[in-house]
C-alpha positions in Angstrom: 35.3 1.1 -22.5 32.4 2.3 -25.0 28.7 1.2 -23.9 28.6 -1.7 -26.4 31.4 -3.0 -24.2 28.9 -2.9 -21.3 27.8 -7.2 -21.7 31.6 -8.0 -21.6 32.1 -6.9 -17.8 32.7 -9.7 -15.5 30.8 -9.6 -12.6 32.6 -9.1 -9.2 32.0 -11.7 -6.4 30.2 -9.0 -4.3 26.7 -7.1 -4.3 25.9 -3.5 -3.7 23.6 -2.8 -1.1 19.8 -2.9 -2.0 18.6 0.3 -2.9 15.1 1.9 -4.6 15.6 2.7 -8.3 15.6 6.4 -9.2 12.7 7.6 -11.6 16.0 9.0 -13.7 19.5 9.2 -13.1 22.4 10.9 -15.3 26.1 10.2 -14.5 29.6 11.9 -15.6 33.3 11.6 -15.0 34.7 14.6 -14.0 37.3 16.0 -16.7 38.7 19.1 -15.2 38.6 20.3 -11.4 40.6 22.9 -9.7 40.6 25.7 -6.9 37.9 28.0 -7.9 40.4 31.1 -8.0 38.9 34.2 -9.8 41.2 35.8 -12.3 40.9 39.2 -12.1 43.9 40.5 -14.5 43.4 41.5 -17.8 46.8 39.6 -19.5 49.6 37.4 -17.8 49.8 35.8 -14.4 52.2 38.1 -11.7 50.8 41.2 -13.7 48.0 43.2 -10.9 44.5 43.3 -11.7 41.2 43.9 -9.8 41.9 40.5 -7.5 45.6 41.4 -7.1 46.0 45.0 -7.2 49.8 44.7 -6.5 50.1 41.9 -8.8 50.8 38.5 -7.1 53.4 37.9 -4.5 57.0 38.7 -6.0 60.0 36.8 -6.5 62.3 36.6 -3.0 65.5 37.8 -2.2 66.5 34.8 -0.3 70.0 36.1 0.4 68.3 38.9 2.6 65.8 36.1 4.0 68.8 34.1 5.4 70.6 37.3 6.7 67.8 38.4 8.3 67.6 34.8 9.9 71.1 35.4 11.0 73.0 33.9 8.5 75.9 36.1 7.6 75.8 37.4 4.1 78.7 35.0 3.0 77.0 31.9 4.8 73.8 33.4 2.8 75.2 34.3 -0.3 77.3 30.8 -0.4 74.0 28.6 0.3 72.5 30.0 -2.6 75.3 29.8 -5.1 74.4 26.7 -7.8 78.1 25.8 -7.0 77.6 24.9 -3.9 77.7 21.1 -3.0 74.9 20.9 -0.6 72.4 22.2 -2.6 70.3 19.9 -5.1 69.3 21.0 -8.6 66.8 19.0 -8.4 65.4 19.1 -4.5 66.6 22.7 -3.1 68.9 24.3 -0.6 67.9 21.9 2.4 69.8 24.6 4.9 66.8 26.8 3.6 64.6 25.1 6.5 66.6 25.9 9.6 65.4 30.0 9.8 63.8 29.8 12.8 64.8 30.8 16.1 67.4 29.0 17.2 67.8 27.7 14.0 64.8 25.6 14.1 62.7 23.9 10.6 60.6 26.9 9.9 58.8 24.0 7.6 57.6 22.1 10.9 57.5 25.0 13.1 56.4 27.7 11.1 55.6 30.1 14.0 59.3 30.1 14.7 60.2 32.6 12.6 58.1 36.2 12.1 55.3 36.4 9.9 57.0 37.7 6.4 53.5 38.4 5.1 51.4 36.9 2.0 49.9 39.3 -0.7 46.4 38.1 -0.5 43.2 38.8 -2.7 41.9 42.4 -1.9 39.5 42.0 -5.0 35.1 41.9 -4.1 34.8 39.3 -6.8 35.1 35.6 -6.0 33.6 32.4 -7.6 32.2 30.0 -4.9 29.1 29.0 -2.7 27.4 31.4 0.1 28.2 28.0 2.7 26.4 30.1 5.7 23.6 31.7 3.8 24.6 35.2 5.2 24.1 37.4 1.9 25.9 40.6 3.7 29.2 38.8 4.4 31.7 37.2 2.2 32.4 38.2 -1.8 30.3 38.8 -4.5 30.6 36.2 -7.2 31.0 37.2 -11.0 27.2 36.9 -11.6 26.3 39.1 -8.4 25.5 36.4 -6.3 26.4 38.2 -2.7 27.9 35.8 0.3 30.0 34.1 -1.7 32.6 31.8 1.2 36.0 31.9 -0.4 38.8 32.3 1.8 40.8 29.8 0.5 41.2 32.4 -2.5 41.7 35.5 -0.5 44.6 33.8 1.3 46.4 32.0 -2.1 44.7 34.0 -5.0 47.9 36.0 -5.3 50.0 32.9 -5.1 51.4 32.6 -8.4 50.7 28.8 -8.7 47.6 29.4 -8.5 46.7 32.5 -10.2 45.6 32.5 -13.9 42.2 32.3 -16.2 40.2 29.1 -16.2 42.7 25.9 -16.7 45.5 28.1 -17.6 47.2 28.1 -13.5 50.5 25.8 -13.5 48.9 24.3 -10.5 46.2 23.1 -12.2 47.9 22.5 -15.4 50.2 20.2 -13.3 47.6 17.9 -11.2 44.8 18.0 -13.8 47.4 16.5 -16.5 48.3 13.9 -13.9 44.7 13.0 -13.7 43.9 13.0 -17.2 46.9 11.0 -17.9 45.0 8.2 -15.3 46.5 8.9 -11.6 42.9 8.9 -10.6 39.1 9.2 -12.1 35.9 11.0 -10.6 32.9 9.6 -11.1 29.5 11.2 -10.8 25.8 9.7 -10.1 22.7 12.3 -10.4 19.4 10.9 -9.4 16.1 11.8 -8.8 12.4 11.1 -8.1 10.1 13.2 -10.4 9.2 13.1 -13.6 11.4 16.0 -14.8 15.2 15.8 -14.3 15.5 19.4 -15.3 12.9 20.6 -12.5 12.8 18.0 -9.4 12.3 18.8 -5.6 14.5 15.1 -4.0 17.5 14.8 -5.9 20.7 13.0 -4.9 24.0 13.5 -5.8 27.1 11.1 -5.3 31.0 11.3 -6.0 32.5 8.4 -6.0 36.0 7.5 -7.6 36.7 4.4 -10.1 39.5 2.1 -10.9 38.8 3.1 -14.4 41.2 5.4 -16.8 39.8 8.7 -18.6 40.0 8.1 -22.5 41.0 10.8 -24.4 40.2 11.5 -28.4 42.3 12.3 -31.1 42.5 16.0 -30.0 44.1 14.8 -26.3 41.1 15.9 -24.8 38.3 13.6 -22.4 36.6 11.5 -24.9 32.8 11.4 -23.8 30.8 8.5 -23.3 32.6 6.2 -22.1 32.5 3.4 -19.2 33.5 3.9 -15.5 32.7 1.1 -12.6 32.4 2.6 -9.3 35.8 1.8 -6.7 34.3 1.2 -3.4 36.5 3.6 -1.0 36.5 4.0 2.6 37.5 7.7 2.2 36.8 9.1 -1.0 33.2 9.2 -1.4 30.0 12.4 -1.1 26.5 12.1 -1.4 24.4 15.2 -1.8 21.0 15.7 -1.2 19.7 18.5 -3.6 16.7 19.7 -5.6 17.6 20.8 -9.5 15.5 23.8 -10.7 15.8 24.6 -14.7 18.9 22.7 -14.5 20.7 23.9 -11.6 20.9 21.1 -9.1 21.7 22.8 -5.6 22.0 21.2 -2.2 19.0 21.2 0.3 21.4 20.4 3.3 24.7 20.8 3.8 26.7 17.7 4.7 30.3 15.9 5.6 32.5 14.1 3.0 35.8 13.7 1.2 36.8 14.2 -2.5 39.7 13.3 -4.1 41.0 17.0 -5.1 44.0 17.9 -8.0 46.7 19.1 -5.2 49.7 17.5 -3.0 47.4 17.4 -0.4 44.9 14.4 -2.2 42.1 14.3 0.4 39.3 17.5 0.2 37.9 17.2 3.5 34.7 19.1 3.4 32.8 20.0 6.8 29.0 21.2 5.2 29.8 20.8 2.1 27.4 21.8 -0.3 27.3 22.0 -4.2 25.6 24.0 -7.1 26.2 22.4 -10.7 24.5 23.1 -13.7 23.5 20.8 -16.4 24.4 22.1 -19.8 22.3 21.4 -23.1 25.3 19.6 -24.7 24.9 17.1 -21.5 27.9 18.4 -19.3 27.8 19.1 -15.7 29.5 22.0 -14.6 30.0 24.3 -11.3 31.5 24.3 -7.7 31.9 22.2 -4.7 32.2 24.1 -1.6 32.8 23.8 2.1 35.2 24.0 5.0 38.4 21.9 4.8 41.1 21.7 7.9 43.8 24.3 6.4 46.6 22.8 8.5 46.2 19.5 6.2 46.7 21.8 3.2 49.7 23.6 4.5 51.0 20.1 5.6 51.0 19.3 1.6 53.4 22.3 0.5 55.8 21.1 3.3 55.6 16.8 1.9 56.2 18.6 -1.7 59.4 19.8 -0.6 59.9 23.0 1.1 63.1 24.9 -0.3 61.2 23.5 -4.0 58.0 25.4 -3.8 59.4 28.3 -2.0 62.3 28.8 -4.8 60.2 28.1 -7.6 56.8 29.5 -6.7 57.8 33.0 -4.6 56.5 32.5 -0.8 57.6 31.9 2.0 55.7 28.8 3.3 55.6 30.2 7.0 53.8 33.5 5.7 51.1 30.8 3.7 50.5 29.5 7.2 50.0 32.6 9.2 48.1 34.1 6.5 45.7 30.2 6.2 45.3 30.4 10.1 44.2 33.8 10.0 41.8 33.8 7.4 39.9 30.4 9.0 36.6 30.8 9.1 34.8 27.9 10.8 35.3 25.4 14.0 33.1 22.3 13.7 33.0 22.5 17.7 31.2 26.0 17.3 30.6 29.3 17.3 33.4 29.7 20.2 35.6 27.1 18.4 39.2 27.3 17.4 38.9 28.2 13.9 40.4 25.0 12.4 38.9 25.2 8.9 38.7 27.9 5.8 36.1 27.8 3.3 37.1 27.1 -0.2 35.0 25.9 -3.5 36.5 23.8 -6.2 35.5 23.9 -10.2 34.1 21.1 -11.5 33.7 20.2 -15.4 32.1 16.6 -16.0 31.5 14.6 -19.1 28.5 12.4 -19.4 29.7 8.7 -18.6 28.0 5.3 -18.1 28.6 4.7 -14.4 28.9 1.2 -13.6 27.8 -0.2 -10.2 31.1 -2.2 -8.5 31.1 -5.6 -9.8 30.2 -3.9 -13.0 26.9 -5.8 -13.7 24.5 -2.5 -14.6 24.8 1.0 -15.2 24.2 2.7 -11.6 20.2 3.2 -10.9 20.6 5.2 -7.9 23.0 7.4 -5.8 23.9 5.4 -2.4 26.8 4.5 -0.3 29.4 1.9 -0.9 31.8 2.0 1.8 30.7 -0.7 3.4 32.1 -2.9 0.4 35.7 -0.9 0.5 38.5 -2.0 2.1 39.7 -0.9 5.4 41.3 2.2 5.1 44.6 2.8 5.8 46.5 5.4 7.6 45.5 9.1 6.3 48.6 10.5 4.9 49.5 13.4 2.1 51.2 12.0 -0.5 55.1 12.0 0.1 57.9 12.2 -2.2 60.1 9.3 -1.3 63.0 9.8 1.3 61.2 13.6 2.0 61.3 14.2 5.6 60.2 17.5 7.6 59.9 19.3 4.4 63.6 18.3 3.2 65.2 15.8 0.6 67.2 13.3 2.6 70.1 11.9 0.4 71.6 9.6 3.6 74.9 9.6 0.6 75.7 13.3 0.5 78.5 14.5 2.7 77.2 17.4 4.1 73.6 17.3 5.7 71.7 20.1 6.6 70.5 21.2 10.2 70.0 23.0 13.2 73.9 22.7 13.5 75.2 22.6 10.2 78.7 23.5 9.2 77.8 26.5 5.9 80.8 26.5 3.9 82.8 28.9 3.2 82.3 31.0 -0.5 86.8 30.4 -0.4 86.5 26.7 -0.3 85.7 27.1 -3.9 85.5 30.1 -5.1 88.9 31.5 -4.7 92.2 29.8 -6.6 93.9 30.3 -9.4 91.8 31.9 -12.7 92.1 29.4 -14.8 90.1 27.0 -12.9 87.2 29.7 -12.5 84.3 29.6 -15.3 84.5 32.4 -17.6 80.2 32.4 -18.5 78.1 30.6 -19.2 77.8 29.1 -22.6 74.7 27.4 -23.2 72.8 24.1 -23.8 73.2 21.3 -25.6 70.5 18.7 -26.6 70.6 15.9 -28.8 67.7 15.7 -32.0 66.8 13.1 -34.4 66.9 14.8 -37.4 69.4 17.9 -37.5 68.4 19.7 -40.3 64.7 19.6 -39.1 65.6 21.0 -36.0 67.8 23.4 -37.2 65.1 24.8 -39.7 62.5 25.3 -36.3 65.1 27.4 -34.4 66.1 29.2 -37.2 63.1 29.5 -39.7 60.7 29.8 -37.1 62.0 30.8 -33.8 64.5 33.3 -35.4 67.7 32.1 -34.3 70.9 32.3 -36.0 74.1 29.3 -36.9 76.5 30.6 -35.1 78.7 27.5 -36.0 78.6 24.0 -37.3 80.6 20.9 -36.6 81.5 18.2 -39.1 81.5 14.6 -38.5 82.9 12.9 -41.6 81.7 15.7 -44.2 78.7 16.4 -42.9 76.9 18.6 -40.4 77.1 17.0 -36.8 75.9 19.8 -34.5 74.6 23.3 -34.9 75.5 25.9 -32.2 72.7 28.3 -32.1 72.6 32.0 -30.6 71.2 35.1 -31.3 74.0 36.8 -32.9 75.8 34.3 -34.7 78.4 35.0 -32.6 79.4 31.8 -31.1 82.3 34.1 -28.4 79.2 36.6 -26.9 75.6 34.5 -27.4 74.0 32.1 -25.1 73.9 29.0 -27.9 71.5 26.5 -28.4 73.9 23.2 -29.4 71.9 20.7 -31.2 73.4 18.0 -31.9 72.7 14.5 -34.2 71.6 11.1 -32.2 69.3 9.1 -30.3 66.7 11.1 -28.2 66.5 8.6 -25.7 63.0 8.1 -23.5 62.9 10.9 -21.0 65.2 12.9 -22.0 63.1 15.5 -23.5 61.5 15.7 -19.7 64.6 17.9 -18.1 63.1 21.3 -17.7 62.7 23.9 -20.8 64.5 25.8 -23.1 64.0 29.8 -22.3 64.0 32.2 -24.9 62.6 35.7 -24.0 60.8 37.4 -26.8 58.9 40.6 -26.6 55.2 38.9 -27.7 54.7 35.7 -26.7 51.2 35.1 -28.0 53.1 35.7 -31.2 55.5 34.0 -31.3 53.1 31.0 -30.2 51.2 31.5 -33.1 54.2 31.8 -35.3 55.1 28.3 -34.2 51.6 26.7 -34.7 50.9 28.2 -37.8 54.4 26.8 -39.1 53.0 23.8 -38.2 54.9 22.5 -34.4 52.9 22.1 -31.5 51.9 24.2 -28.5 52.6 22.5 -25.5 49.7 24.6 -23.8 46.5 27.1 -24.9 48.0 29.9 -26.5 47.4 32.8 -24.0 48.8 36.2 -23.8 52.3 36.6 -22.1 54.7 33.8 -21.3 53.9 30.7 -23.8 55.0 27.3 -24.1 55.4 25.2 -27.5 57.8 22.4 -28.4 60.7 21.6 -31.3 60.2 18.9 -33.8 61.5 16.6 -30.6 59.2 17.7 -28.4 61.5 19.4 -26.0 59.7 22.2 -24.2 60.4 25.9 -25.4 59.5 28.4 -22.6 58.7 32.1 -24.5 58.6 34.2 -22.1 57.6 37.8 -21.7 58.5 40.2 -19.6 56.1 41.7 -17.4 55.5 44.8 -17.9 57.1 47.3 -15.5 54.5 48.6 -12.4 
């Protein structure tokens, strides 16, 4: 709510505990955070550049995986055809799992099964903190700061979800949207003692999370200004001290704590954590928050997301992700002489200013202190888990065929093979239903450059439009639009792919003609949407290396 809302809050039936009042305080909500990944390419997201020399990790022959997991090359080929029964458009190949010696869950027991090797950052250049405050090791960051820690990013900075400029990576894309769109809100409290918020020596710092929803203006983007109470939380909760020179506010001593971070695994564990943010002149707050997180949690999150899915759809092999995080570890809170249980990593914050409400809502927060003592107990610390996702793998308990150790692969004949007429011939194409034919019709053609390859009539008049690239309806891959309800959620299904040889262009084709771009128009692959606003994938080839 807006700050002449403020006198309406009720107040809660508790009391924060008593604390001095800062000389000044500024608070935010935090609009954007991600994995501070430097992008090092010059266009696109698997294309090489100074980071990735190589480009990022490439797509996977999975055929040759299973073979070379002992799977014959019809078991292997058969587990991968879409025909097959037992695999899940939507959730995977579960039989993906059992590669491992002896067939075991290379998901649960990754070190079954050899290490298949992750491209990893080889680039000097990496955005971050210097967590051990040795200048001679580590990277250098973009403003040649030396000792940068980072090897969260040397180990996944090739990893195409991951990889991309500033708020362009899908993996961001994805979690950010879900926290703009109110899965969860950061909240920010700077305080300090001296008569200069810009230049003070004891300044404080605290995270905190709230109950509250993120606004957003007429653009879809974080409206500023607005109201946020303070969610007591056993867990999520960081409180810095730091000094702040010319606005740079940078921690005097490292410390423990947990964020709430944009990934499937939620909980940002960070051993000396540390931060350096800057406070802009349009009164943002902006920079990294840094430390050493136990990488096994991390891996653990791929796994709950469901294996076969980000393997298939991101191009690793989720056992080479944990050799490659269990190599790169950098730090054992028992020492020196410790098993290295943690990597260091930095995440990129952007915060808005905010009014930040104590709990019960009664004032705007004085001072940067610790509520956990009003949260509730906490329960059980868990990643988040797709429903009925167990070891990695989509349990349907109705399918027929379950996948395992022990598994019966069926044969390629059992379907395959009988007479042709009951074998496809290709093919076709896609059908989708739109509100206003003629309107739709006009984008695909007008705009997007397709042609009618037929129409059907319904009483006289046009009832679908099968669209290709050709016009002819016996060689294309159509497009079949046809008239009636769009129903809620059914524009969700996936994407439409159209390659095109420029897709910056043809983004800006289909802006300037007045439709929408579903993201920032960047160079290479693009995404916009029809008058219905079902997603249209433009994608463009990579060029060859």
């Amino acid at each position: 709510m807006k700050r002449s809302s403020r006198a309406a809050l009720a107040l809660a039936a508790f009391a924060a505990p008593c604390v001095a009042m800062a000389a000044w305080t500024k608070s935010y909500v935090v609009e954007w955070n991600e994995p501070a990944m430097y992008y090092g390419a010059k266009t696109g997201v698997i294309d090489p550049g100074t980071d990735c020399p190589q480009g990022t990790n490439p797509e996977i022959d999975w055929v040759k995986v299973l073979v070379d997991a002992g799977y014959t090359r019809e078991e292997a080929e058969w587990l991968r055809n879409p025909a097959n029964p037992t695999r899940s458009a939507v959730h995977g190949q579960n039989q993906m799992a059992f590669r491992g010696k002896d067939r075991a869950n290379v998901y649960v027991n990754p070190t079954s099964t050899p290490d298949a090797g992750l491209v990893g950052v080889t680039g000097t250049i990496a955005e971050g903190i210097d967590l051990d405050g040795k200048p001679k090791t580590g990277f250098t960051s973009p403003n040649g700061e030396r000792g940068i820690d980072n090897n969260f990013y040397k180990t996944v900075g090739c990893w195409k979800t991951y990889r991309g400029p500033q708020r362009l990576s899908s993996g961001a894309l994805q979690f950010n949207d879900s926290m703009r769109n109110g899965a969860w809100t950061t909240v920010i409290v700077v305080a300090g003692k001296g008569n200069d918020p810009m230049n003070d020596e004891q300044v404080t710092v605290g995270f905190y999370v709230s109950g509250d929803k993120m606004v957003k203006d007429g653009n879809g983007n974080i409206a500023r200004d607005y109201t946020f109470s303070i969610k007591p939380d056993a867990k999520y909760e960081a409180i810095f001290p730091a000094r702040v020179t010319n606005g740079l506010i940078v921690s005097t001593k490292p410390i423990s704590g947990v964020l709430r971070e944009p990934a499937y695994w939620p909980d940002l564990e960070l051993e000396r954590a540390q931060i350096k943010l800057t406070m802009r002149p349009d009164g943002s707050l902006s920079g990294y928050v840094g430390g050493y997180r136990p990488w096994q949690d991390v891996y653990q999150g791929w796994v709950n997301a469901r294996g076969p899915v980000i393997e298939a759809l991101t191009w690793v092999q989720l056992p080479a992700v944990y050799y490659a995080l269990r190599r790169n570890a950098d730090f054992s809170p028992r020492g020196a002489k410790g098993e290295k249980t943690h990597i260091s990593y930095a995440l990129r914050v952007d915060a808005l200013p905010a009014f930040v409400m104590t709990p019960d809502a009664s004032q705007q927060a004085a001072a940067v202190q610790s509520y956990k003592s009003l949260a509730p107990p906490e329960s059980t610390r868990t990643a988040k888990v797709i429903p009925r996702v167990v070891d990695g793998l989509y349990i349907d308990p109705n399918a027929t065929h379950q996948a395992g150790p022990n598994a019966v692969i069926l044969p390629r004949a059992n379907v395959t093979n009988g007479p042709d007429d009951a074998k496809p011939i290709r093919v076709s194409g896609l059908g989708i239903r739109v509100s206003d034919l003629e309107r739709s019709k006009n984008f695909y053609t007008e705009v997007l450059g397709l042609k009618v390859a037929a129409k059907v009539p319904a009483q006289g008049e046009p009832y679908e439009y099968l669209l290709g690239l050709t016009g002819n309806v016996r060689e294309d891959t159509l497009i079949v639009i046809r008239k009636g309800e769009v129903k809620p959620g059914a524009i969700e299904f996936g994407s439409i792919t159209i390659v095109v040889p420029n897709g910056r262009k043809m983004a800006e084709r289909v802006v300037a003609a007045g439709y929408q771009n579903a993201r920032p128009v960047i160079d290479g692959t693009n995404f916009v949407r029809d008058p219905d606003g079902y997603l249209i994938e433009l994608y463009q080839r990579p060029a060859p290396r």
